[in-house]
C-alpha positions in Angstrom: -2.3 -50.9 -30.4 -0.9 -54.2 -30.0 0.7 -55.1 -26.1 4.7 -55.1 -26.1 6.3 -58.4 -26.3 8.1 -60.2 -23.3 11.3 -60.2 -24.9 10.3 -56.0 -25.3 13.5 -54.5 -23.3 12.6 -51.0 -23.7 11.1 -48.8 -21.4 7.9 -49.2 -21.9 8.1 -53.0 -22.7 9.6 -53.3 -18.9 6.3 -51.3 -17.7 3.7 -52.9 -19.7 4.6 -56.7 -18.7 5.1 -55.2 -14.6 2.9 -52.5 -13.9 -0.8 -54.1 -12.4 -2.7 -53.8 -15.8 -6.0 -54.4 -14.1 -6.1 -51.5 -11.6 -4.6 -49.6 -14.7 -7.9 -50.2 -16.6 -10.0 -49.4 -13.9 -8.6 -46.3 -13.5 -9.0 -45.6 -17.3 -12.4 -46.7 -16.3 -12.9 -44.4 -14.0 -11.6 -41.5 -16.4 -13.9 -42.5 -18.7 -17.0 -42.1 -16.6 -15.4 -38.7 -15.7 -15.9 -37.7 -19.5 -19.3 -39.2 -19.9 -20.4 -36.9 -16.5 -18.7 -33.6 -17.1 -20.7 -34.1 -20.8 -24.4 -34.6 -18.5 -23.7 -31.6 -16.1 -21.5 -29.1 -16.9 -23.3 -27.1 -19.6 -26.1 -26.6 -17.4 -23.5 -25.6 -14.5 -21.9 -23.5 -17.1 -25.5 -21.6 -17.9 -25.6 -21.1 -14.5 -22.3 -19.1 -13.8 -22.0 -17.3 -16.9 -19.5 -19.4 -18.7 -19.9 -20.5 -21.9 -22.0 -23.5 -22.6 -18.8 -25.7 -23.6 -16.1 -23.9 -21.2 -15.9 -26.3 -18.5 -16.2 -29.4 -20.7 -13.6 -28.1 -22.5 -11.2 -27.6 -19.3 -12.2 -31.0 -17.7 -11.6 -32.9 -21.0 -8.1 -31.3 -21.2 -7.7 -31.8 -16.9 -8.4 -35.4 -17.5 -6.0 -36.4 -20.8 -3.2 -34.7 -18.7 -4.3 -36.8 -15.5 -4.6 -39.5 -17.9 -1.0 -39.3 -18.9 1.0 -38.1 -15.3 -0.7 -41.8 -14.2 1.1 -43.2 -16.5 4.4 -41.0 -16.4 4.3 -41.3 -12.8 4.1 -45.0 -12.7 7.3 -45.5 -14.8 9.6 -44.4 -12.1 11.7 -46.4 -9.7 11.1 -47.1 -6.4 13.5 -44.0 -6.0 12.4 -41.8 -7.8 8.9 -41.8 -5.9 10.7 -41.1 -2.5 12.3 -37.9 -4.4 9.0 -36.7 -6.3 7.0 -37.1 -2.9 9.9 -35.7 -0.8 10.0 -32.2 -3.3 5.7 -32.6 -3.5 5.7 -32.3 0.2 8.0 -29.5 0.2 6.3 -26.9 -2.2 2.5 -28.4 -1.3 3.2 -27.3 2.4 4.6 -23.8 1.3 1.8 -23.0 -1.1 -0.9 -24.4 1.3 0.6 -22.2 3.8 0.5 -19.5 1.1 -3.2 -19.7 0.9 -3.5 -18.4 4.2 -1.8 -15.5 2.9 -3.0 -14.9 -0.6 -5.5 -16.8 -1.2 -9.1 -16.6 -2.9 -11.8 -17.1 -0.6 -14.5 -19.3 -1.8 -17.4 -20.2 0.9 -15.5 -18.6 3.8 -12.6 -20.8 3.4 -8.8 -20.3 1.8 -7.9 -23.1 0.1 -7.4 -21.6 -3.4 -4.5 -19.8 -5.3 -5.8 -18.2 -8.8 -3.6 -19.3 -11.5 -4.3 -18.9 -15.6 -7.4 -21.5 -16.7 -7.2 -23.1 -12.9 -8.2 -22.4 -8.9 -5.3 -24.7 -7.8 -6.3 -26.4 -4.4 -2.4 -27.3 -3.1 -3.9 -29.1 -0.3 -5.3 -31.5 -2.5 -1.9 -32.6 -3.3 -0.6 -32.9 0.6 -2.6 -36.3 0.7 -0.8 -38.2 -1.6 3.1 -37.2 -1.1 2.5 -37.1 2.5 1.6 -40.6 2.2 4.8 -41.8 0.2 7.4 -39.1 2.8 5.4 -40.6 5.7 6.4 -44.0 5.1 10.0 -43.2 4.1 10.6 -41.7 7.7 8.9 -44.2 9.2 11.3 -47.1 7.6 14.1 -44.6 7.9 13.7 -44.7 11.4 13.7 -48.3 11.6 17.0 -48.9 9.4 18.8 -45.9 10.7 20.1 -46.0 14.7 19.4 -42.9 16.3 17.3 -41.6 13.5 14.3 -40.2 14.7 12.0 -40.9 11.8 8.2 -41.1 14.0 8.9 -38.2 15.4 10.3 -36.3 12.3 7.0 -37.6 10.9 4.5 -36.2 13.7 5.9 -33.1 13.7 5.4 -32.6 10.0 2.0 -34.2 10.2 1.5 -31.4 13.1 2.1 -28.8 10.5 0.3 -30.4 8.1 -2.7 -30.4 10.2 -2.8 -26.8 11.5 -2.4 -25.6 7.9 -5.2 -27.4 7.3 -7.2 -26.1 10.4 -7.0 -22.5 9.5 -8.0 -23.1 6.4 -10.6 -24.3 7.1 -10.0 -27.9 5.8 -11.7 -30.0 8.3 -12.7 -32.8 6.2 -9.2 -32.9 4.2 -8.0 -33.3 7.9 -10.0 -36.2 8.7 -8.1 -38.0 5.6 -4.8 -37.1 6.7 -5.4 -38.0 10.2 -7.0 -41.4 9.0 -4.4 -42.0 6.9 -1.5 -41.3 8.8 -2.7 -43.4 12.1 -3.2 -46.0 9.6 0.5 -46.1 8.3 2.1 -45.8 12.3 -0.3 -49.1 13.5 1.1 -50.7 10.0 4.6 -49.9 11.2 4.1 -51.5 14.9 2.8 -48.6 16.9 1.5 -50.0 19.9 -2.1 -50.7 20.3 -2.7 -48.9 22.6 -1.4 -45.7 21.7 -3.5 -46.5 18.2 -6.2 -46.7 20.4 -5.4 -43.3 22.2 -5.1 -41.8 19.2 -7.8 -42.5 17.7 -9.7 -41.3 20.9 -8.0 -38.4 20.2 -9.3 -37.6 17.4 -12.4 -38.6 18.3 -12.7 -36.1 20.9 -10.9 -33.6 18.6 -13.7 -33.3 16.5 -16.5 -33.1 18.6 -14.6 -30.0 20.0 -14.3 -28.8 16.2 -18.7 -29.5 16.3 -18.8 -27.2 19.4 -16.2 -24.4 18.5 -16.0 -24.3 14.8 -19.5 -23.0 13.3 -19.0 -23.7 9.9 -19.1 -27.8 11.3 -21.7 -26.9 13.5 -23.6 -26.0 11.0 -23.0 -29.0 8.8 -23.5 -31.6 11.3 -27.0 -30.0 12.6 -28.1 -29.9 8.8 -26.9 -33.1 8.6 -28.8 -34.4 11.3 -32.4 -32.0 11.2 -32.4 -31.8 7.2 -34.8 -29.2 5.6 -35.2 -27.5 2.8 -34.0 -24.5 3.3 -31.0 -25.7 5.2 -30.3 -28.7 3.2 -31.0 -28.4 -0.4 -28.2 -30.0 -2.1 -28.3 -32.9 -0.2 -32.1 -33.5 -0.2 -32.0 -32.9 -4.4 -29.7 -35.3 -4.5 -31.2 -37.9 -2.9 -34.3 -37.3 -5.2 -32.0 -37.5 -8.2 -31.2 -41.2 -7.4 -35.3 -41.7 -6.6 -35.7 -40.4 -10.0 -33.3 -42.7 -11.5 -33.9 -45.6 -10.2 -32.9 -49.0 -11.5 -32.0 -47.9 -15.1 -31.4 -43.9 -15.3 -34.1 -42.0 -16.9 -31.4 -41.9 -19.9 -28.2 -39.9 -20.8 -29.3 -35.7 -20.7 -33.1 -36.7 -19.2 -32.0 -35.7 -15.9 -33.3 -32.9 -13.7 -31.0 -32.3 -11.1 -28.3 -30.7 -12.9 -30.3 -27.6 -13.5 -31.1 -26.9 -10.3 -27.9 -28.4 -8.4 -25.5 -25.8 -7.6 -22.8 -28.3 -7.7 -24.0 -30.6 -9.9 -20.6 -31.2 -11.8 -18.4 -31.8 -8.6 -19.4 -32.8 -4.9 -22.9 -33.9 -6.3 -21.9 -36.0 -9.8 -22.2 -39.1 -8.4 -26.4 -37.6 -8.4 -26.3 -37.0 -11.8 -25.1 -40.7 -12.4 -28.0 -42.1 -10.2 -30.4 -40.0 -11.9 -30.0 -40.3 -15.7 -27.9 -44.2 -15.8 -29.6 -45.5 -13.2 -28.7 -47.6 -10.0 -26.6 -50.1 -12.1 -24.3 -47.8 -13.0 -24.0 -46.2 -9.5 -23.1 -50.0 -8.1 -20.6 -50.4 -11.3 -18.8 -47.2 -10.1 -18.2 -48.2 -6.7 -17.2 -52.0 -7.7 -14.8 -50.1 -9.7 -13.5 -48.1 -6.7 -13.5 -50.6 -4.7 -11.4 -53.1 -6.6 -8.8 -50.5 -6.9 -8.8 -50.5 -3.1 -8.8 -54.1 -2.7 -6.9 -55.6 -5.5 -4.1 -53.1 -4.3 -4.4 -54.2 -0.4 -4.5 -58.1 -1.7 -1.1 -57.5 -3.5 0.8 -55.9 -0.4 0.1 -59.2 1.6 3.1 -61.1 0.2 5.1 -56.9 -0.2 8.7 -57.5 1.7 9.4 -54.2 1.4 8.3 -52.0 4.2 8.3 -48.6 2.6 6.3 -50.2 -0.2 4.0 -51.8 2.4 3.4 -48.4 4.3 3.3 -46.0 1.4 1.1 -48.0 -0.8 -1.5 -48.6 2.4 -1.1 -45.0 2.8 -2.3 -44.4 -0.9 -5.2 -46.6 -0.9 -6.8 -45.6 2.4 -6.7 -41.8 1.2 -7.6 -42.5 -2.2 -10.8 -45.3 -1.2 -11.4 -42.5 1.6 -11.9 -39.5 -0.4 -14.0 -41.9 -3.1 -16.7 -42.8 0.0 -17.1 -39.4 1.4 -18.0 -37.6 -2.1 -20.3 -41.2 -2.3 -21.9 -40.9 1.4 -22.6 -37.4 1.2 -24.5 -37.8 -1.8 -26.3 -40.3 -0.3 -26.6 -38.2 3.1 -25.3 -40.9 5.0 -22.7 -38.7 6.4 -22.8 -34.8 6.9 -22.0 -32.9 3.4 -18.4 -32.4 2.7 -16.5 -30.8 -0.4 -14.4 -33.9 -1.5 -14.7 -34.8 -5.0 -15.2 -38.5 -6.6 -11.8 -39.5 -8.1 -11.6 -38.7 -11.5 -15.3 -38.2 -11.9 -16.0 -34.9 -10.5 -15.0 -32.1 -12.2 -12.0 -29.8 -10.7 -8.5 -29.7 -12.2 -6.7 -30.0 -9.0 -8.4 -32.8 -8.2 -8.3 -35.3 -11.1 -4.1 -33.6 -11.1 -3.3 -34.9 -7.6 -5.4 -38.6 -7.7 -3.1 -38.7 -10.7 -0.1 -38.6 -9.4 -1.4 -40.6 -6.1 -2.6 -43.5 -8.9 0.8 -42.8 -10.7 2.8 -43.9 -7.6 0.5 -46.4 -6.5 1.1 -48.2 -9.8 4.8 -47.2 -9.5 5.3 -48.8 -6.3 3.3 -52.1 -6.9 5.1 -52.8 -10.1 6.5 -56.2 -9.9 10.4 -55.9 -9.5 13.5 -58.0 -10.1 13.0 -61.4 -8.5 9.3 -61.4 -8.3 7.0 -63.5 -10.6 4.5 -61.7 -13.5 
């Protein structure tokens, strides 16, 4: 289909010639690689649990069309119109988080799950992303508006935010939050020092989480004396991308999918290594990382402060959550559910990166005044 033209005053036309084409292809990049990879190791995830041999392809395919088209829906609104959509995202991703607690299904002695028809929704997974965007509204609010107490309004809902995530147990979803969120207050002009403090803080937060939570006890000292029995996943992978090597033994010649519990999601990145190779492994992260760049390079001449802090906000979590699911594959860093961006399989997942790459593209869309 041919691009609009520049006179093009429609909808659409006004997107096309503003929105950052480039990180939009890498993302369709990305959701491409997501097809490709659901094709290599679901069916054998599938044999596994009793589904039929096509049920998960089938899901992901029809997880990542609609993630697929909320990037773009999401990154045709204004500038206000992502305040209100991460304002009411907050809102009922807090309640249903909370409702988890409550009600929901237990998976590998954590609540992070609500059943719902053809989907184990994960509301947490959408907290990163509106908590962002909200986040940096309060922050500028408090700026622009005397007496308006915008940081604080902010760490108390970041305070909730994080003990909804701590009896979860959501420790590493925590670690993004808290990253991001420090992040956004030393972009607004927190003092250094208190940046520095806070950091400390969490720091020393989880080391007491290593000590008193057993469930990271247990993943740090597998982490750190790996065996076979205690460390399987991890090790497997790390054959997979010995197997591979430069080139991939070739799409559907790879091992570790059969005998990798979680093949499909936390460990995908494996599969990649092993059957396309070490070239295509480096072409994936180039592609994550230029998302991450291209979008810090065009905030350096951003006037607009909430664009600024939200966008920042957006890229940390989303080039966060990318090298965890990377690193853990790799065992540089202790194993950690996190999926790769629209790679991995999980419909909450490739949903919520959506809408975070939806308002990315939304908020970096060149505006009035500005030059294409």
């Amino acid at each position: 289909m041919a691009a609009p033209s520049r006179t093009d005053t429609s909808t659409l036309g006004r997107w096309w010639w503003s929105v950052d084409r480039w990180t939009l292809l890498c993302i369709g990049t990305l959701i491409g690689f997501g097809y490709v990879l659901v094709l290599a190791s679901s069916p054998a995830v599938a044999h596994r649990i009793g589904d039929p041999r096509d049920m998960l392809i089938a899901k992901q395919v029809a997880f990542l069309a609609l993630a697929g088209m909320l990037v773009v829906g999401v990154s045709l609104l204004p500038l206000k119109g992502v305040r209100w959509l991460a304002l009411l995202g907050t809102l009922v991703a807090v309640l249903l988080t909370a409702f988890t607690l409550v009600h929901g299904a237990e998976i590998k002695g954590a609540r992070r799950w609500i059943d719902v028809p053809f989907l184990s929704l994960q509301p947490s997974e959408f907290l990163k992303p509106f908590f962002a965007v909200v986040t940096a509204g309060l922050l500028v609010e408090g700026r622009n508006t005397e007496k308006f107490p915008g940081r604080l309004i902010a760490v108390m809902l970041f305070g909730v935010i994080a003990l909804l995530l701590k009896a979860q147990p959501d420790i590493g979803m925590l670690a993004v939050v808290s990253i991001v969120f420090l992040a956004q207050l030393f972009l607004d002009g927190l003092n250094i020092v208190l940046v520095g403090a806070s950091a400390g803080g969490l720091v020393v937060a989880f080391i007491a989480a290593f000590f008193l939570m057993p469930h990271v006890h247990v993943r740090v000292e597998r982490f750190l004396h790996p065996t076979e029995q205690t460390a399987y996943q991890a090790l497997t992978a790390l054959q997979a991308f010995g197997n591979g090597g430069l080139l991939g033994r070739g799409p559907g010649e790879g091992m570790v999918k059969d005998i990798l519990p979680d093949a499909h999601a936390d460990f995908v990145f494996a599969v990649a290594g092993e059957e396309f190779g070490l070239v295509i492994c480096l072409l994936i992260l180039g592609i994550f990382a230029a998302i991450v760049l291209r979008g810090l390079l065009r905030l350096i001449a951003e006037n607009d402060q909430f664009v600024l802090l939200a966008s920042a906000g957006l890229l940390i979590s989303f080039g966060l959550q990318a090298f965890v699911n990377m690193a853990s594959s790799l065992e540089l860093i202790p194993t950690k559910g996190m999926t790769l961006p629209f790679i991995s399989y999980g419909g909450s997942s490739a949903l919520s990166v959506a809408i975070e790459m939806g308002m990315l593209l939304a908020l970096t869309r060149r505006r009035a005044g500005d030059r294409l």
